[in-house]
Structure formats: structure tokens, C-alpha cells
C-alpha positions as CSV (number, residue, x, y, z in Angstrom):
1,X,168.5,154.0,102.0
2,X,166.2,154.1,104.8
3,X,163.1,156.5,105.5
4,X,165.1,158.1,108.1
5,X,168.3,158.5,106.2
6,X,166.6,159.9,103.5
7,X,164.8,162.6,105.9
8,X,167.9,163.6,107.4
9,X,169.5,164.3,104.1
10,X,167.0,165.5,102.4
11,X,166.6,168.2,105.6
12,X,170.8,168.5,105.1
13,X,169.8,169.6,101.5
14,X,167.4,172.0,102.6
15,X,169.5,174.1,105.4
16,X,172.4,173.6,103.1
17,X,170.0,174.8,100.0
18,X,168.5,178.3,102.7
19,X,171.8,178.9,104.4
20,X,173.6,179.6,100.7
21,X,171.4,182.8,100.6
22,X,172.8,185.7,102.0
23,X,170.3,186.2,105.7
24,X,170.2,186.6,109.5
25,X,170.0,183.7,111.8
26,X,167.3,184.3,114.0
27,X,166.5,182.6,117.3
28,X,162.8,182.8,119.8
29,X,162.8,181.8,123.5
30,X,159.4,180.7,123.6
31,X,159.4,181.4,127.5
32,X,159.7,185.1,126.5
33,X,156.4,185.4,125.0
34,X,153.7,187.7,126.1
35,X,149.7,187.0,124.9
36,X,149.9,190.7,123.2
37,X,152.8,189.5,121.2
38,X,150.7,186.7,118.9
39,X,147.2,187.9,118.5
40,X,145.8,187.5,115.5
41,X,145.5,190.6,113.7
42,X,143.7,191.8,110.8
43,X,145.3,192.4,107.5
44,X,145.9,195.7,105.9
45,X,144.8,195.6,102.2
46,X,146.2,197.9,99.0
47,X,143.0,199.7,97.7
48,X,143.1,201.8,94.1
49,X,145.4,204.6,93.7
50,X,147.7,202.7,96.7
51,X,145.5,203.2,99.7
52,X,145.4,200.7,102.2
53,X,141.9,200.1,104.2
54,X,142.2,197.6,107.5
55,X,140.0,194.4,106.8
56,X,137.0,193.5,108.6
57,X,137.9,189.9,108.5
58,X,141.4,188.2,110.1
59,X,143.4,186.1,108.6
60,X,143.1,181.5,109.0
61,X,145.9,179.6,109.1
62,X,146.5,176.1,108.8
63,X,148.9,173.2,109.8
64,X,149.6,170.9,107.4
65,X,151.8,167.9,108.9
66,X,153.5,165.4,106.7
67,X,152.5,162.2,108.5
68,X,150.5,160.4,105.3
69,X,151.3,160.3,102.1
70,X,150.0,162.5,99.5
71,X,147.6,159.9,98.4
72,X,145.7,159.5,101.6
73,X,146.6,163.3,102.7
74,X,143.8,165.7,100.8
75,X,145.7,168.5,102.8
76,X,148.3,168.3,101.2
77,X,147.3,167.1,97.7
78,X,145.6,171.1,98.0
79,X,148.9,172.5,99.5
80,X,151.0,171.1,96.5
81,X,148.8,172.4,94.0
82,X,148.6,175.5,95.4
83,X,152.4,175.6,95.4
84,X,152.3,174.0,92.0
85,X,150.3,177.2,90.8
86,X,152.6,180.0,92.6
87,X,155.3,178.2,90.4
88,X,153.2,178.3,87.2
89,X,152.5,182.2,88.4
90,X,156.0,182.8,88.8
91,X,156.7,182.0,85.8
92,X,154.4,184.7,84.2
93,X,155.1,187.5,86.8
94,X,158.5,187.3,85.7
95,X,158.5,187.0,81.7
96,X,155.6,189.8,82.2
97,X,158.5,192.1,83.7
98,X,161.0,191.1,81.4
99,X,158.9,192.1,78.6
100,X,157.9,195.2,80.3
101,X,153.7,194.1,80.4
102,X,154.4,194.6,83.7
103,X,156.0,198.0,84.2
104,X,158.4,198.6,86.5
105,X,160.4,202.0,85.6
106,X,162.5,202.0,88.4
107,X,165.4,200.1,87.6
108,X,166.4,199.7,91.1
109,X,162.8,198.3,92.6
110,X,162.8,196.1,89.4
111,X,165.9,194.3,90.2
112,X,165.0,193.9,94.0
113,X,161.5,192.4,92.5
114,X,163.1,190.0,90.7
115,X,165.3,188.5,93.2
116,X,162.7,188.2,95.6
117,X,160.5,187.2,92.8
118,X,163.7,184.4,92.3
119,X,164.4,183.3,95.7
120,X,160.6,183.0,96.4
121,X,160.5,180.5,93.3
122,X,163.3,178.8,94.7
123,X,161.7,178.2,98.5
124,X,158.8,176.8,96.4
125,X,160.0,174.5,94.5
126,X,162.4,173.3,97.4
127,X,159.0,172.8,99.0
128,X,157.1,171.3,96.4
129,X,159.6,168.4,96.1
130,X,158.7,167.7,99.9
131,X,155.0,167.8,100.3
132,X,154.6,166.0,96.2
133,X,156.5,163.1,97.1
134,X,156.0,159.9,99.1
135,X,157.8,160.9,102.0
136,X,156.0,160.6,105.7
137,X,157.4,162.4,108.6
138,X,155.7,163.7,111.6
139,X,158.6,166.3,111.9
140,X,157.8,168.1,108.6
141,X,154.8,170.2,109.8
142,X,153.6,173.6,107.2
143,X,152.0,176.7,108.5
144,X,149.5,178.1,105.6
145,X,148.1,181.8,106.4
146,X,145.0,182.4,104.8
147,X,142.5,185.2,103.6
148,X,139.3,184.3,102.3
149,X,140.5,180.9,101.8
150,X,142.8,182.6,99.8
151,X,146.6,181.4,100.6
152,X,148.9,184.3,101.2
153,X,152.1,182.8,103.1
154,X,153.6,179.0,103.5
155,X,156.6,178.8,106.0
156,X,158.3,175.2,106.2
157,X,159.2,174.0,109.7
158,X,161.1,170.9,110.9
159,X,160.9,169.8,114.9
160,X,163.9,168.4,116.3
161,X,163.7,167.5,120.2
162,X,162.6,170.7,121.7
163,X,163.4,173.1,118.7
164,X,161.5,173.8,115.8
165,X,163.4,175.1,113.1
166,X,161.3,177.4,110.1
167,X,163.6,176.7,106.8
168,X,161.2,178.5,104.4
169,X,159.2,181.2,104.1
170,X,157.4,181.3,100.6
171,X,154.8,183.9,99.4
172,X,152.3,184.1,96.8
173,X,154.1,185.7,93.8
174,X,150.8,188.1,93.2
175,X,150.7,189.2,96.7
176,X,155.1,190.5,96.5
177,X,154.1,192.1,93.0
178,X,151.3,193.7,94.4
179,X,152.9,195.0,97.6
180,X,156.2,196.1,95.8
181,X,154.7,198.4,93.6
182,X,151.4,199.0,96.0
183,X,148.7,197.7,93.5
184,X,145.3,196.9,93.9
185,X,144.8,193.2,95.7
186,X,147.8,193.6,98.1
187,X,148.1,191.7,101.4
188,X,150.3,193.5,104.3
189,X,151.0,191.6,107.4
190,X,150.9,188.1,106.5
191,X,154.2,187.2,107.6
192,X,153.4,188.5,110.6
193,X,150.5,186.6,111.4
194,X,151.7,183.4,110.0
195,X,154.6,183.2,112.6
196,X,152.2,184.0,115.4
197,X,150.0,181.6,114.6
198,X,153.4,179.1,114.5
199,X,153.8,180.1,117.9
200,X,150.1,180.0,118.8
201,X,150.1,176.7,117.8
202,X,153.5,175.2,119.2
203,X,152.3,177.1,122.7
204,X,149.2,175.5,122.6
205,X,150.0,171.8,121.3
206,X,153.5,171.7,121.5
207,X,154.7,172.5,124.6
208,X,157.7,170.5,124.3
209,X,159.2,173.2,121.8
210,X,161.0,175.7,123.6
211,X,162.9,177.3,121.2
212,X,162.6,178.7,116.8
213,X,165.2,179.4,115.1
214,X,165.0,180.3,111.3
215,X,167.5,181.8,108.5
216,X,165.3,185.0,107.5
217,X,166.4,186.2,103.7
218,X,163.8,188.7,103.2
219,X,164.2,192.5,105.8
220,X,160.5,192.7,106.0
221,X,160.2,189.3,107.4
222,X,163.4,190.0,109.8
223,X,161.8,193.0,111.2
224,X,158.4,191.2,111.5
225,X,160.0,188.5,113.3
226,X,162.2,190.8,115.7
227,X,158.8,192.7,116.3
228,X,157.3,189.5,118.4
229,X,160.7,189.1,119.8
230,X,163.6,187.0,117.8
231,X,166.9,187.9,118.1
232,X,170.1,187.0,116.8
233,X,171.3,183.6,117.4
234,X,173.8,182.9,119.7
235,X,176.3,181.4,117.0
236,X,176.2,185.0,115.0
């Protein structure tokens, strides 16, 4: 099997893989975008006692594009073990729950925890088997969003001909435990800078994209994306 057979099946697996959880199908018209509609913004962080402050200092992002392999790529030797350690987290987070060190009395907000807490574990793996492997393909680019050098949100994207297509959206398992039940250390708005800076970026050094499309499990991250102007693909 060639390098190119086994990048178009191993992208088959993927959208396979994403589409088999219950979502939206999401589509952006690049052409419709408005400067106001991607500047950066700065995050909103979860104080003591649940309070939220506005930070002084905006979140980075960075590309990562699979075009070397891991060996002679440092950026994404550091991506993979920073996915490698949201695994190990995972892992914690949810044997914490089910032991109750992490308390979660409402049965209801526990279970919705979980599976996002599941799924989320799920994207990163799928991930991790991509950018830990010897694989090379300029089409396989991933959008980091940063705090403090500090990395918050990964989304996986894959460019064919003038579309760019984000399969994953993956999280640091700290930051949806923090946000779900508002603790101290919580990151709001993420998501929302990490697909502007995607379109920054295609906008900027891409212009050959014209259109996103992406299968959005997660409501916060539909409404975030519908916020900068997605809307439901044509084929829904």
C-alpha cells in the first residue's frame, strides 16, 4: 500500500470514525467573513467561588503541519506528548469521578461529563495515532490554541482542493472538568478563538480554501461556530 492509499483511508477511518457520533454538519463560506468576525479575543477565566475575571493576556495558537516525520518534526514530537498526557489525564479525571474524589452530585451533569469526558478521549487518541506515526502529508495540518504556553484546544483539519475539512475538535480534559462544574483554573472561549485563528490563518496563507466544513458533536462548539457564521451544510 502506497503513502497515498494509506492517507486516503486512514482519512476514510477518521470521517467514518467522527460521523458515527450523533452532530451537526456544519459548513463556512469563507467569502462571508467580516474582520470583526475573527479577532482574537481574550479569554474569560473561572476565579474561586465560580467568578470569571477577563484576562489581560490573549490567547497563541499554532499550526502544526504534518509534512516531516516525527523524528525530524520537534512540533509535533511536543504535540504528541501533549496529547499523550490529556490521554494519561483522562484517565484520572474519569476513575476520580467514578470513585466520587471528584464530586459530582448531580447525576444528570455527571453523565453529560462523562461522555464528553469519553468522546474527548476518543478524538485524542484518533489523533494521536496520526501525528505519533510515520506518516507525512502536507494536507494534515493542526490548529493548537494556547494560554500561557499552556495548550487549551487541538482541532484536526485535512485540505482537500479548495476545502478544508476540521474532523476533530479535542480539549484538555482539566479545562471541560473545570468549566462543567465552574472551578478554579477554567478556560472559556477557546473554541472560539481556535477556529478564528483557523480562518485567520487559511485567509491569510491559504487563499485557495474557500470553503470549512466540520461535523461539530459538542452544542458549545456548534453555537461558537454559528456565532462567526457556519451554517448548516447543504446535504442536511
Amino acid at each position: 500500500m502506497n503513502k497515498k492509499t494509506r492517507f486516503f483511508l486512514s482519512f476514510f477511518l477518521i470521517i467514518l470514525s467522527t460521523f458515527s457520533i450523533a452532530g451537526n454538519n456544519l459548513t463556512l463560506e469563507l467569502s462571508t467573513i467580516k474582520d470583526q468576525d475573527i479577532r482574537s479575543i481574550h479569554p474569560i477565566l473561572i476565579g474561586k467561588n465560580g467568578d470569571t475575571t477577563i484576562s489581560e493576556t490573549i490567547f497563541s495558537n499554532e499550526k502544526i503541519i504534518l509534512d516531516k516525520p516525527i523524528n525530524l518534526h520537534e512540533a509535533r514530537k511536543n504535540l504528541a506528548e501533549t496529547l499523550k498526557s490529556f490521554v494519561t489525564k483522562t484517565k484520572k479525571i474519569i476513575r476520580d469521578i467514578k470513585d466520587g474524589s471528584i464530586a459530582i452530585p448531580n447525576e444528570a451533569l455527571k453523565n453529560e461529563v462523562m461522555l464528553n469526558l469519553r468522546n474527548n478521549d476518543s478524538f485524542l487518541k484518533r489523533t494521536l495515532s496520526s501525528v505519533d506515526s510515520s506518516e507525512v502529508s502536507e494536507r494534515y495540518k493542526l490548529y493548537a490554541t494556547k494560554l500561557k504556553g499552556k495548550t487549551v484546544i487541538i482541532s484536526q483539519t485535512t485540505t482537500f482542493d479548495d476545502e478544508l475539512y476540521v474532523s476533530l475538535v479535542m480539549s484538555d480534559p482539566d479545562n471541560i472538568i473545570n468549566n462543567s462544574l465552574k472551578l478554579n483554573g477554567g478556560i472559556k472561549r477557546a473554541s472560539v478563538e481556535n477556529i478564528r485563528g483557523i480562518v485567520r490563518d487559511l485567509l491569510t496563507n491559504d487563499p485557495s480554501v474557500k470553503t470549512i466544513s466540520a461535523h461539530v458533536v459538542s452544542p458549545t462548539l456548534e453555537s461558537n461556530y454559528r456565532r462567526i457564521g457556519f451554517k448548516d451544510s447543504p446535504c442536511d
